[in-house]
C-alpha positions in Angstrom: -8.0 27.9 102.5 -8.1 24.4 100.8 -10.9 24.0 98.7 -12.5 20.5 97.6 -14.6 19.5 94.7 -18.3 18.1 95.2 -21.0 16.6 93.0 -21.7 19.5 90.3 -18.5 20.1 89.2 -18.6 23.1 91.7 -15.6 23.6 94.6 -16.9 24.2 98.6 -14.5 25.2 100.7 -12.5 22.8 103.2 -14.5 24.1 106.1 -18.1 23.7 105.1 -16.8 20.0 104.3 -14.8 19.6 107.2 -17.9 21.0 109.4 -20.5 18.3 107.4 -18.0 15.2 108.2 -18.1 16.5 111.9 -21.7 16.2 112.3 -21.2 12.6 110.3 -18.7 11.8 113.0 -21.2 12.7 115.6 -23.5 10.4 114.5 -21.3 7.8 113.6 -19.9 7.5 116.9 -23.6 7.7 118.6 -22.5 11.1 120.2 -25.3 12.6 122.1 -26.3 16.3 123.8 -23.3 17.2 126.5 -20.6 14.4 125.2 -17.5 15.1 124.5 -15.6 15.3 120.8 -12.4 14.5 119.8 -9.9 17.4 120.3 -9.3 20.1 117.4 -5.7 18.3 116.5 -7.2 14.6 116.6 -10.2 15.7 114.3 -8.1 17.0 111.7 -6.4 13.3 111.8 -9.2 11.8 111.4 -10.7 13.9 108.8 -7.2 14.4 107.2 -7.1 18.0 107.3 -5.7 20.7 108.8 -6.2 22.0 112.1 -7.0 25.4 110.6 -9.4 23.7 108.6 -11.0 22.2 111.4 -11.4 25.4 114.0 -13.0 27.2 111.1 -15.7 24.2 110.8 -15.9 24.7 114.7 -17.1 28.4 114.6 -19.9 27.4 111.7 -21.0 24.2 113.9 -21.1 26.5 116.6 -22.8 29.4 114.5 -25.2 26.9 114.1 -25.8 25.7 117.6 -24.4 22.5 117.3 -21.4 22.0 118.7 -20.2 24.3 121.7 -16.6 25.0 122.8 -15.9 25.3 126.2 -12.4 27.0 126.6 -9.6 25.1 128.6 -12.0 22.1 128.1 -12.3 20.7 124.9 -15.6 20.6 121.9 -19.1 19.3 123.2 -22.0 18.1 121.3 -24.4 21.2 122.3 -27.1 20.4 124.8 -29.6 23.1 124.6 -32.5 20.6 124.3 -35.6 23.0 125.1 -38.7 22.0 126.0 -39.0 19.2 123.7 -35.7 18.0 123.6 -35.0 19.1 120.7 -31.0 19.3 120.8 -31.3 15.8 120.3 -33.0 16.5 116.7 -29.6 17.9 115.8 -27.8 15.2 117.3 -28.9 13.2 114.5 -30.3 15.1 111.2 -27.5 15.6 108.6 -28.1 18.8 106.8 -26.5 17.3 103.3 -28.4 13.7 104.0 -30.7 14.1 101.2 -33.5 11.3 102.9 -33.1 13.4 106.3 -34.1 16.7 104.2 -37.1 14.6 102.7 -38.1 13.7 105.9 -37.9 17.2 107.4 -40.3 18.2 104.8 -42.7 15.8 105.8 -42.3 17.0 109.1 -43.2 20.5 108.4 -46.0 19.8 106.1 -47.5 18.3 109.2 -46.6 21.1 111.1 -47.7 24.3 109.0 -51.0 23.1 107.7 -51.7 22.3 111.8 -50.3 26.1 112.7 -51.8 27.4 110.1 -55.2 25.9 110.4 -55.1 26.8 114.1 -54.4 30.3 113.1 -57.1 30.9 111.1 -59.6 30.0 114.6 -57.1 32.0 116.9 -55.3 34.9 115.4 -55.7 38.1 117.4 -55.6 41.3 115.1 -52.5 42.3 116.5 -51.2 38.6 115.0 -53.0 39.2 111.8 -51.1 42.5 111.5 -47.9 40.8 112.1 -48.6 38.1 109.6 -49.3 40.5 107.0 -46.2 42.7 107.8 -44.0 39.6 107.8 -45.5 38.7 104.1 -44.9 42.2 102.6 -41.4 42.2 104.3 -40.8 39.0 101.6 -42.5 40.4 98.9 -40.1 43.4 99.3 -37.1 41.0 99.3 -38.2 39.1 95.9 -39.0 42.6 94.5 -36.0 44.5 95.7 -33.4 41.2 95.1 -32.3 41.1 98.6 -32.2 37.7 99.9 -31.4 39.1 103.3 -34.7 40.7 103.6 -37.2 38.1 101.6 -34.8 35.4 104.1 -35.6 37.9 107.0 -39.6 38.0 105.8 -40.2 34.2 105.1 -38.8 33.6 108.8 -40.6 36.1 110.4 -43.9 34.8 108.4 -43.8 31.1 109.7 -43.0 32.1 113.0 -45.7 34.9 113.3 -48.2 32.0 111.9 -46.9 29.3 114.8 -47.4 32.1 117.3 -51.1 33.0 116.2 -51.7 29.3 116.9 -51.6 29.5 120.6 -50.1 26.1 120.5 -46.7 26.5 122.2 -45.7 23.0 121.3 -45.9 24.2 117.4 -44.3 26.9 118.5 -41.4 25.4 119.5 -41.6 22.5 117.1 -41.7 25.3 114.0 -39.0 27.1 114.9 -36.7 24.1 115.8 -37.2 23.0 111.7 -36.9 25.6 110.0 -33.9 26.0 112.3 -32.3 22.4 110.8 -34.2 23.3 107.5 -31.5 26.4 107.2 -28.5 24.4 108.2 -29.2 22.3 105.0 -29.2 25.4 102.9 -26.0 26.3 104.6 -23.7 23.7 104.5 -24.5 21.7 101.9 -27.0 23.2 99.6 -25.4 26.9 100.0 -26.1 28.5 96.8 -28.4 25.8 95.0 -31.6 26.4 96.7 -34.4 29.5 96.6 -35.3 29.8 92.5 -38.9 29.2 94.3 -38.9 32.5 95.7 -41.3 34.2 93.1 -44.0 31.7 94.2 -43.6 31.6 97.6 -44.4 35.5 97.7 -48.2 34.3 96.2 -48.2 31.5 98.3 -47.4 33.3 101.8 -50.2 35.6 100.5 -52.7 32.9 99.9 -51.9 31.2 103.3 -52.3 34.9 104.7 -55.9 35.0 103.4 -57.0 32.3 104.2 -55.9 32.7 107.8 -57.6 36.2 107.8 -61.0 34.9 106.7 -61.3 32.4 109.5 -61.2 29.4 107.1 -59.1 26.6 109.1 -59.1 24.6 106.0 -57.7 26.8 103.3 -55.2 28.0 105.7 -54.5 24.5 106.0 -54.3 23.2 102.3 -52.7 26.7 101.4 -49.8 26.0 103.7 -49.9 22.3 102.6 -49.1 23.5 98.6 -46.1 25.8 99.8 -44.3 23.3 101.3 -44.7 20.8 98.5 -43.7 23.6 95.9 -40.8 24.1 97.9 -39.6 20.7 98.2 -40.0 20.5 94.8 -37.8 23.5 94.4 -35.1 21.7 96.5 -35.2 18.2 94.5 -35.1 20.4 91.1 -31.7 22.6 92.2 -30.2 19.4 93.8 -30.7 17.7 90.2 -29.5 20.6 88.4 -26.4 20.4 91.0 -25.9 16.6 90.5 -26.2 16.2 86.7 -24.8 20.0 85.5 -21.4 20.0 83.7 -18.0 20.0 85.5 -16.9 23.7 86.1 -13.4 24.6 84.0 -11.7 26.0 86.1 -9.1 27.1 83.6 -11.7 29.9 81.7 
């Protein structure tokens, strides 16, 4: 599998590049939910690639939820838009656009201090409990060195918190970022993003406390801290990516 080099000094392989100039094609050629892409042989023109290449970038986009092949029919622009329309979020948000992964940031920020804050008035114990499980499950992934499960945790602990806000326009609104949040680690920050795991652990437990003593506005403020510490996380791994030395790939 061809292999390209990228800012870093670091190789990706042809697919995860191929699959980030699709989504740039998308939105280049103003493609919305339900249209139609270019076939499989005339994307590999136009990327100048091989077709290979290209139907491995398909079954990531796909993985992802955002493109959909229909068989005998050709590659669509997937149209599951939700309650909020939110396949059209993906129509446009490009997960290696550093700006769009600023903005997404902002976006959350808004959203968990509001989910969390309305957790701490809402949460049933039966929430609570879930909350708490969904922190320890992370704390066991940082302690244990499986990203799988501290990956598996941090979801679960968001999610569990949107839920206990009894707002199902969070809900949905939550999980739809994070959602595009982990298609940025993915395809183009794969490997250069979580050294902010250690912290997060403490922070999940101080957003967890807060929550559990009823106090909307620590809840909120708590939540408002993690998601600045992690974007900080993000802009210092994308520096170390930009401005590390070139890999020698003779050694």
């Amino acid at each position: 599998m061809s292999e390209t080099p990228h800012a870093g000094g670091g190789y990706r392989p042809g697919y995860e590049v191929a699959a980030e100039q699709v989504l740039e094609l998308i939105v280049r050629l103003r493609l919305n939910p339900g249209d139609r892409l270019p076939t499989e042989n005339e994307l590999a023109q136009r990327l100048g690639t091989s077709r290979t290449v290209v139907r491995e970038a398909v079954k990531i986009l796909s993985a992802l939820g955002r493109v959909r092949a229909q068989k005998g029919r050709g590659l669509y622009v997937a149209d599951d838009e939700g309650m909020l329309g939110t396949g059209r979020w993906a129509s446009f948000f490009l997960p290696t656009d550093l700006d769009h992964v600023y903005m997404l940031f902002e976006f959350r920020r808004v959203q968990e201090m509001e989910t969390s804050r309305l957790a701490a008035l809402h949460a049933t114990p039966a929430e609570l409990g879930a909350i708490e499980k969904a922190a320890v499950r992370c704390r066991l992934g940082f302690d244990t060195g499986r990203e799988d499960i501290f990956n598996e945790g941090d979801d679960a602990f968001h999610t569990n918190i949107a839920t206990a806000s009894h707002n199902m326009f969070l809900q949905i609104a939550v999980r739809e970022a994070r959602r595009l949040q982990a298609q940025s680690s993915f395809i183009g920050l794969r490997g250069s993003v979580g050294g902010h795991a250690a912290k997060a652990v403490e922070e999940h437990e101080a957003i967890h406390q807060a929550i559990r003593a009823g106090d909307p506005e620590a809840a909120a403020q708590a939540a408002a801290m993690h998601i600045d510490n992690t974007l900080d996380d993000y802009r210092r791994e994308i520096q170390q990516r930009i401005f590390s030395p070139p890999t020698d790939l003779t050694a």
